[in-house]
Residue, then its C-alpha position, 0 to 999 in steps of 0.5 A: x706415819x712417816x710417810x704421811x709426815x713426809x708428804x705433808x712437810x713437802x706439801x708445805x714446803x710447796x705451798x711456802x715455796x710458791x708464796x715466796x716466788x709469788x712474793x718475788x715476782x709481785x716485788x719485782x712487778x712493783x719495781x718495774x713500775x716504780x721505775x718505769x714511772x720514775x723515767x716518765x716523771x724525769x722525761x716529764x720535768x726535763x720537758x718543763x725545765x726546757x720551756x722554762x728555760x726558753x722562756x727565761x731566756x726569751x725575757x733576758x732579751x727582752x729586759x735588755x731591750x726595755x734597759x736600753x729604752x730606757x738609757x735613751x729616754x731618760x736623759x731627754x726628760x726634764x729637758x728642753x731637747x728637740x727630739x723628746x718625741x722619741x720618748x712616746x714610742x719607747x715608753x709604750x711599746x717597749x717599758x710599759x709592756x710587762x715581761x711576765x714568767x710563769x714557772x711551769x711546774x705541773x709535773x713538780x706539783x704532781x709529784x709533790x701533792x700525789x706523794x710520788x716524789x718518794x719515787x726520785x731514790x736518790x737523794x742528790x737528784x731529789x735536792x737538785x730539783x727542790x733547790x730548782x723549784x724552791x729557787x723560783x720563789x726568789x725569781x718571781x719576788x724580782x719579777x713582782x717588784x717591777x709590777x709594783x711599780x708598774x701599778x702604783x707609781x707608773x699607771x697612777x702618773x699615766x692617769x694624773x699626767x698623760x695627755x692622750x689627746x695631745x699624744x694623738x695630735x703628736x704632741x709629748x703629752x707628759x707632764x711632770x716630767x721629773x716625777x716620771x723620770x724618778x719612776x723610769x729610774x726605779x723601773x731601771x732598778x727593778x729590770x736589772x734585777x729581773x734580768x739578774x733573776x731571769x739569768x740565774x733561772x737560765x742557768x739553774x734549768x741548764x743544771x738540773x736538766x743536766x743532772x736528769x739527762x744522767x738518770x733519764x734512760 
């Protein structure tokens, strides 16, 4: 009888024994993976956050570009200066040319709509990229400020009181020439505001991309 208690209790202790070592290997699997996809998703955002980052950058150039246009427009209008000719050519080939941004944040997105953003275990990494991403908001809010502009004040005066006839005969072509000046001035307003907005862009992806790079192996 103790024989067979014996030999049961160690085929039980078996069996237990190898559910445990299954259950191990199992945890440890997981983890693997976790981890692994983990790296993939970081190496994936710093990506997103390099494009975003030249693309900001890009746009600083460019603003900067359209401000200084604009100081050499403005005070011609509204003026009897000889050479307001001047105004067509940065009108349209530089301020009227809209500067756009389009966060790329796919990989973000993925992880927030699959429930994988679980996966970013510690939490200042985790408040990094939300503070990141949240911070986009405020970005695109400057960027859209100037698109209103451009679509209810500076393309209505374009259809009330630009002369493209006369434009292509080499003429100025503009008239009402304050309410166009009072336009440009609000269109200053709203590229310095981008250009800030686009600064701090720059300089929120340096941040978060250097947080990565000490978890990215």
């Amino acid at each position: 009888m103790k024989k067979q208690f014996r030999y049961a209790f160690g085929e039980i202790l078996i069996v237990i024994v190898g559910i445990s070592i299954a259950f191990s290997m199992n945890k440890c699997a997981d983890h693997s993976k976790d981890t692994k996809q983990r790296q993939q998703y970081l190496s994936s955002l710093k990506r997103d956050l390099e494009v975003d980052k030249q693309n900001l950058a890009a746009n600083v150039i460019a603003i900067e570009e359209k401000l200084q246009g604009l100081n050499e427009i403005m005070p011609l209008l509204n003026t009897d200066a000889p050479n307001k000719q001047r105004i067509f050519p940065v009108l349209f080939r530089k301020v009227a040319v809209l500067t756009n941004f389009t966060p790329k944040d796919i990989t973000y997105q993925t992880m927030i709509n699959s429930g994988d953003f679980k996966l970013i275990n510690d939490f200042d990494v985790k408040t990094a990229i939300e503070t990141h991403y949240s911070g986009y908001k405020t970005i695109l809010k400057d960027y859209e400020r100037q698109e209103i502009i451009h679509k209810e004040y500076f393309g209505p005066y374009l259809i009330d009181y630009a002369d493209f006839d006369a434009m292509r005969r080499g003429e100025l072509g503009l008239s009402n020439e304050k309410r166009l000046k009072n336009i440009l001035q609000s269109m200053s307003g709203a590229f310095s505001y981008k250009k800030m907005a686009s600064e701090r862009g720059v300089i929120s992806c340096d941040s978060l991309i250097g947080v990565l790079d000490s978890f990215i192996k």
